[in-house]
Every structure is written in C-alpha cells, then in structure tokens.
C-alpha positions as CSV (number, residue, x, y, z in Angstrom):
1,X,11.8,-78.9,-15.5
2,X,11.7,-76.0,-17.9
3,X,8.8,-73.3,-18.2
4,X,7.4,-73.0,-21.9
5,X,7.3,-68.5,-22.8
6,X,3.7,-69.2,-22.0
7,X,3.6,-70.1,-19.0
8,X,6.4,-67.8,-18.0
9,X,3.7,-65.1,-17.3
10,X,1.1,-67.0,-15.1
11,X,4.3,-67.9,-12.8
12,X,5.2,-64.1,-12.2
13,X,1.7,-63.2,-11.8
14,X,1.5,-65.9,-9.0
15,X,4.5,-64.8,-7.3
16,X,3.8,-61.2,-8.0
17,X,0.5,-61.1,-5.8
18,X,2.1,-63.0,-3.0
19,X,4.6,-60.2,-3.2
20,X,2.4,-57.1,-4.1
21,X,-0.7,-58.2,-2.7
22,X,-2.8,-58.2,-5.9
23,X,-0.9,-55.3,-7.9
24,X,0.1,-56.8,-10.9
25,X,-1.6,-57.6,-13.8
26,X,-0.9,-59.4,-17.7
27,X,-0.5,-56.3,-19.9
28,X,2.0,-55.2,-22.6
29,X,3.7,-52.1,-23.8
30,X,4.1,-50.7,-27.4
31,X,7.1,-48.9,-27.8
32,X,8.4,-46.0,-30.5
33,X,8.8,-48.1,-32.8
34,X,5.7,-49.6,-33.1
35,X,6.9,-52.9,-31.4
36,X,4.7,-54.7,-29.0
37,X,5.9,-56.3,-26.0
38,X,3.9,-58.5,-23.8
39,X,4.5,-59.1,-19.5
40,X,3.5,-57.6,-16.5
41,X,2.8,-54.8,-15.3
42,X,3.3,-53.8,-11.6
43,X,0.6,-51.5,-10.4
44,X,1.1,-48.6,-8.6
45,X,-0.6,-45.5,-8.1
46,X,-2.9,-44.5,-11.2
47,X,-2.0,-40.8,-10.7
48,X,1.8,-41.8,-10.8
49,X,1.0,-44.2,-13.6
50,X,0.6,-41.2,-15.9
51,X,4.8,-40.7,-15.5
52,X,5.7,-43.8,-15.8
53,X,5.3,-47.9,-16.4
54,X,6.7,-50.6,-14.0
55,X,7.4,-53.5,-16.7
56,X,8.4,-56.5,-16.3
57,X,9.3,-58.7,-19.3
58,X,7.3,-62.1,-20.8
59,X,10.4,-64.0,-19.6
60,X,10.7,-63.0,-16.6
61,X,14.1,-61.4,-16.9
62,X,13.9,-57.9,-16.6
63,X,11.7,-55.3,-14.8
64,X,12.1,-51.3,-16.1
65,X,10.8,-48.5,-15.4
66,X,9.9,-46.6,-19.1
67,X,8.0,-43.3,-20.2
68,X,6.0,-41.4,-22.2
69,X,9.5,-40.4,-24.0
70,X,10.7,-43.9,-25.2
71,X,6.9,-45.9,-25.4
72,X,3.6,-45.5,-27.2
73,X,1.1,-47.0,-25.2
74,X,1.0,-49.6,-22.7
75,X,-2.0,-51.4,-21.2
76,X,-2.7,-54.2,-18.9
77,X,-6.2,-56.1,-17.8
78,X,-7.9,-56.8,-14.1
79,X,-11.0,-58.8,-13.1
80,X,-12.4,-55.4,-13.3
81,X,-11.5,-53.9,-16.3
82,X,-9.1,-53.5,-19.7
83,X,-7.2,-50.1,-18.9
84,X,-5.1,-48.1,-21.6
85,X,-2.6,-45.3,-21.3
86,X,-1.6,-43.8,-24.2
87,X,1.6,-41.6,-24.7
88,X,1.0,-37.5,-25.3
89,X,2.5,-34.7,-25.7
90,X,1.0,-31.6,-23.3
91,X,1.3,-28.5,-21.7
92,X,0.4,-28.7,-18.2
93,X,-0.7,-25.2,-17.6
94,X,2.4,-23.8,-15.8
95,X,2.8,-20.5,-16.8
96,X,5.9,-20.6,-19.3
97,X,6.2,-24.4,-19.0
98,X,7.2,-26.3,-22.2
99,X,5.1,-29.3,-23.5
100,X,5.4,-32.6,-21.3
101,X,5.1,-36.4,-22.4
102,X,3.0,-38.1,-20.4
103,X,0.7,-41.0,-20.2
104,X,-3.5,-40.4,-19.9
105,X,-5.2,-43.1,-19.3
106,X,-7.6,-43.7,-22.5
107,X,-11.1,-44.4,-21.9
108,X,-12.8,-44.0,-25.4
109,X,-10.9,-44.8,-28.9
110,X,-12.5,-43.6,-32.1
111,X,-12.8,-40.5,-33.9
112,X,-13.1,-38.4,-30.9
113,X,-10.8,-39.8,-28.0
114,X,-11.6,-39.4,-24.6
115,X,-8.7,-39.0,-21.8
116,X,-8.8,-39.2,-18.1
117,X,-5.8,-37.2,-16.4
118,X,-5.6,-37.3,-12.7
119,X,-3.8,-34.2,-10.8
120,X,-2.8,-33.2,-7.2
121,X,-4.2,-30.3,-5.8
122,X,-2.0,-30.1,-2.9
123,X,1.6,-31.8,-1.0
124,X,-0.5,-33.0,1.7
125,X,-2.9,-35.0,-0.6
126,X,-0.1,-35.8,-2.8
127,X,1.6,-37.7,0.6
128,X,-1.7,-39.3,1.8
129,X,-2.3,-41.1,-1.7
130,X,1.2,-42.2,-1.0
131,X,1.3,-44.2,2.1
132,X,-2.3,-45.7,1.2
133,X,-0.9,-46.8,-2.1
134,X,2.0,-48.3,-0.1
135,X,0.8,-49.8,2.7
136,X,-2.2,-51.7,0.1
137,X,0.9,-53.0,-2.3
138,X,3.6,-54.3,0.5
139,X,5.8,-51.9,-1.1
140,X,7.9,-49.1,0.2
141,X,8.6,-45.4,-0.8
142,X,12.4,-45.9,-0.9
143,X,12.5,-49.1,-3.3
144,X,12.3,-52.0,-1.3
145,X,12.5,-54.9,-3.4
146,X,9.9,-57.9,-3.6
147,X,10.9,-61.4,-2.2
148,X,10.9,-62.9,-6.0
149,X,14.4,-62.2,-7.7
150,X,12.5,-60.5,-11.3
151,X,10.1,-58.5,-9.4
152,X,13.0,-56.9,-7.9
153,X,12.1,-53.0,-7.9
154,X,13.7,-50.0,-9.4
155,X,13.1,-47.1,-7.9
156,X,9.5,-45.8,-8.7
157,X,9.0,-41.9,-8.3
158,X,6.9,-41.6,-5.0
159,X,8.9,-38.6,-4.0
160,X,7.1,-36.9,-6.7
161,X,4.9,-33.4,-5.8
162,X,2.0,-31.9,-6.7
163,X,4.0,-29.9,-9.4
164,X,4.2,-33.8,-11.6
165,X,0.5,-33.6,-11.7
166,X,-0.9,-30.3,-11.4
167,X,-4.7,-28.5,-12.2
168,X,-4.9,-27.9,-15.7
169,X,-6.2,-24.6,-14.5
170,X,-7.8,-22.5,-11.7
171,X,-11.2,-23.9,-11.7
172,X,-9.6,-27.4,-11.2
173,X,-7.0,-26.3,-8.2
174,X,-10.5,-24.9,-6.3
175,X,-11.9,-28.2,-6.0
176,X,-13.5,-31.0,-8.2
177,X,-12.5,-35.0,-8.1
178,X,-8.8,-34.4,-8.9
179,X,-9.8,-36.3,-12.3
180,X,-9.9,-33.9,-15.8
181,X,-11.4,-35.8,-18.6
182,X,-10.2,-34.5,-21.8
183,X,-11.1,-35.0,-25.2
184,X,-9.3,-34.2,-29.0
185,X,-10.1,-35.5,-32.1
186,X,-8.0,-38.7,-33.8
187,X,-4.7,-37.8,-35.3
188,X,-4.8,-33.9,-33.3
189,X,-2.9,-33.0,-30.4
190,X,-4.2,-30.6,-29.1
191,X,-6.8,-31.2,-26.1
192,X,-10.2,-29.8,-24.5
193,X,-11.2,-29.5,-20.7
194,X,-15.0,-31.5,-21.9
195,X,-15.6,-32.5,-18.1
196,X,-15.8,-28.6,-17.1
197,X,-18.5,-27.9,-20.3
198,X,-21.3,-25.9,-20.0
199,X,-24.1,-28.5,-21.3
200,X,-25.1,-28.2,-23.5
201,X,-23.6,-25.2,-25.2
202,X,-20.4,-26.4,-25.7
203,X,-21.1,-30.3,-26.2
204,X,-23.4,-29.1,-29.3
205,X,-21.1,-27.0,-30.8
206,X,-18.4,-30.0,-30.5
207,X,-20.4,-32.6,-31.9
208,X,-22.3,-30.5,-34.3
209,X,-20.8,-32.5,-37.2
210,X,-23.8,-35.3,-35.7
211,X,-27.5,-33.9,-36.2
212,X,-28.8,-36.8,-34.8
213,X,-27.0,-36.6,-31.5
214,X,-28.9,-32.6,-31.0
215,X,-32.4,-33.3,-29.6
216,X,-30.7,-35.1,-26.6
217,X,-27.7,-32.7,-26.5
218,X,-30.9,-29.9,-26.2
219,X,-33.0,-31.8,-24.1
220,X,-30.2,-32.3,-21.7
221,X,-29.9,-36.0,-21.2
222,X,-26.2,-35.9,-21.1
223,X,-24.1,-34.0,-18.7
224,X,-20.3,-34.5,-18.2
225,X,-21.0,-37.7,-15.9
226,X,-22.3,-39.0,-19.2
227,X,-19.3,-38.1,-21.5
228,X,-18.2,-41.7,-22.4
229,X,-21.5,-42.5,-23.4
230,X,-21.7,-39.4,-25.3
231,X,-18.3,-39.8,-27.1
232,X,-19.3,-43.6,-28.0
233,X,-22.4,-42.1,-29.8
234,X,-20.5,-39.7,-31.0
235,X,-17.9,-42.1,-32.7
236,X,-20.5,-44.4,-33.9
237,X,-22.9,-41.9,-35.9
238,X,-19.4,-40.5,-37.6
239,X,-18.2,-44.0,-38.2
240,X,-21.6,-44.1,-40.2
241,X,-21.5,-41.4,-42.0
C-alpha cells in the first residue's frame, strides 16, 4: 500500500515521537532563494537552534542539518505555540569578531521586529543544558541515530561552548535570564538591546514616531516584561498611520 505526500508527514511525526520522545514537530524551511519547503523539524535545544535546523524532508527521504548561511527562515508549530527563526546577520560582541549568521527566534513581525536571542554565560551551564536536553529527547551527544531509518541523525553541534552563544555585552555576562530580546526596525539590520532599557526613557524615544502610545510609555505601564505587547501596539498605531 502506498503513502499519498500527505500523509507522508503524520507517519514521521508518529514515528518521530516514539523515537524522540515528543521533539518533533510539522514545520518548514524557506531557503535563499525564496523557496519554501515543508517537513519536520527535529527539536533540539532552543539555544542550539539559533546555529542550526534539524530538517527532515515532506517525503521522508532526507534529514539535514542547514544554517543561517544557506536558509531564510524556518518555523515549525507545537500544541503550545507557532515558533519562527528568522536568518540574521550579527556581531556578537567579541571584541574584533566579524558579523555571524544566525538564527533568532522571532517573536513579533511588523514594522518593528522583535527577536529573542538566547546566550551562555558559562561551560558549566552550557554542559548542564546539554545532558537535560539529551536525556528528555532519547538522543545522544555523539549522534546516535533514531530507530526509524529517515530520522537517522547527522551529527548536531552539542559540543558547542559558550563562545557559539555569548552575552551580547557585560551587563548580560553578570547575570539576567540568559535570554536578550532585541528589536530593529523592518528592512534594517542593525539591532537594539530593548530588554536592558531604561523605561521609559529609551522606549519613548524609540517609539516616539506613535503619540498615542506616550501617556502609558510616561505613566509606566510597560516595562521590558511587557515588550511584545508594546511592539504589537507599536506596529498596529504605524500600520494606521
């Protein structure tokens, strides 16, 4: 009996959860040339994510590893949530360091974009996010492969240290969640720390361009907790204008 291309997908979910325990998930990826492709992506750990995708194709056929370098975008959906990583360009804040590509998880599209990158502070913690996102996956550090012939894993970069994902800057390697949440405006590359503003100082003179956003700016009802909401209302009083 033969599979139709649509159920192709539901099969390797089904076989990828007795394999993964869970961590895989429908998505797609868009690649450089603007082509969308849609499968399954294996899910690893999100701070790892930001490197690279674990793909594997509608058909079942092939499973790749791919980057910020040779893809766009790629996103994939859970009973929780729709998640998006977009492919950037940055500098990670090493002194002398040359622009990276990377992924950063998207969390608000419009004319001001909102970005989450997540980043290591130490080896130790780097290690310890490791073997929990190991031993919750049934995978292995060294590249064991899954008992279903196309899940069959490439080598995913869990060897990788803190210097893959490091503080964007001082304040950041001193403490904090380990998450930066950054924010540029469409078509713009270059990036702002807005989880480390000063409300509302800053987050008035970034949205200044929407008067009716400034009596709660001033009367401090947002602070950087609040920042997708703020972007959202952001986007939608300049989507108005």
């Amino acid at each position: 009996m033969s599979l139709s291309r649509a159920s192709v997908v539901p099969v390797l979910l089904l076989a990828g959860r007795a394999a993964f325990g869970q961590n895989i998930a429908p998505g797609y990826i868009i690649t450089a040339g603007q082509d969308s492709l849609r499968g399954a992506i294996v899910l690893h750990d999100a701070t790892a994510q930001q490197r690279q995708v674990d793909f594997i194709t509608a058909q079942g056929s092939q499973r790749q590893l791919l980057d910020a370098r040779t893809l766009k975008a790629y996103g994939y959906t859970t009973e929780q949530d729709t998640v998006r990583y977009i492919a950037v360009t940055m500098n990670l804040g090493r002194t002398g360091s040359t622009p990276e590509a990377l992924f950063l998880r998207q969390l608000v599209s419009g004319p001001a974009e909102l970005y989450q990158y997540r980043y290591l502070r130490s080896y130790n913690e780097r290690q310890g996010r490791m073997a929990a996102a190991f031993s919750s996956s049934g995978s292995a550090p060294n590249g064991t492969h899954a008992s279903h012939p196309a899940l069959a894993a490439p080598r995913f970069p869990y060897s990788l240290n803190t210097r893959e994902y490091p503080p964007l800057n001082a304040v950041d390697a001193r403490g904090g969640t380990g998450v930066a949440l950054l924010l540029r405006r469409r078509g713009q590359s270059n990036f702002v720390i807005a989880s480390q503003w000063v409300f509302p100082k800053e987050a008035t003179t970034y949205f200044a361009d929407c008067p009716a956003l400034m009596p709660d700016l001033q009367a401090k009802r947002y602070q950087p907790k609040n920042l997708p909401q703020l972007v959202r209302r952001y986007n939608s009083c300049t989507s108005s204008q």
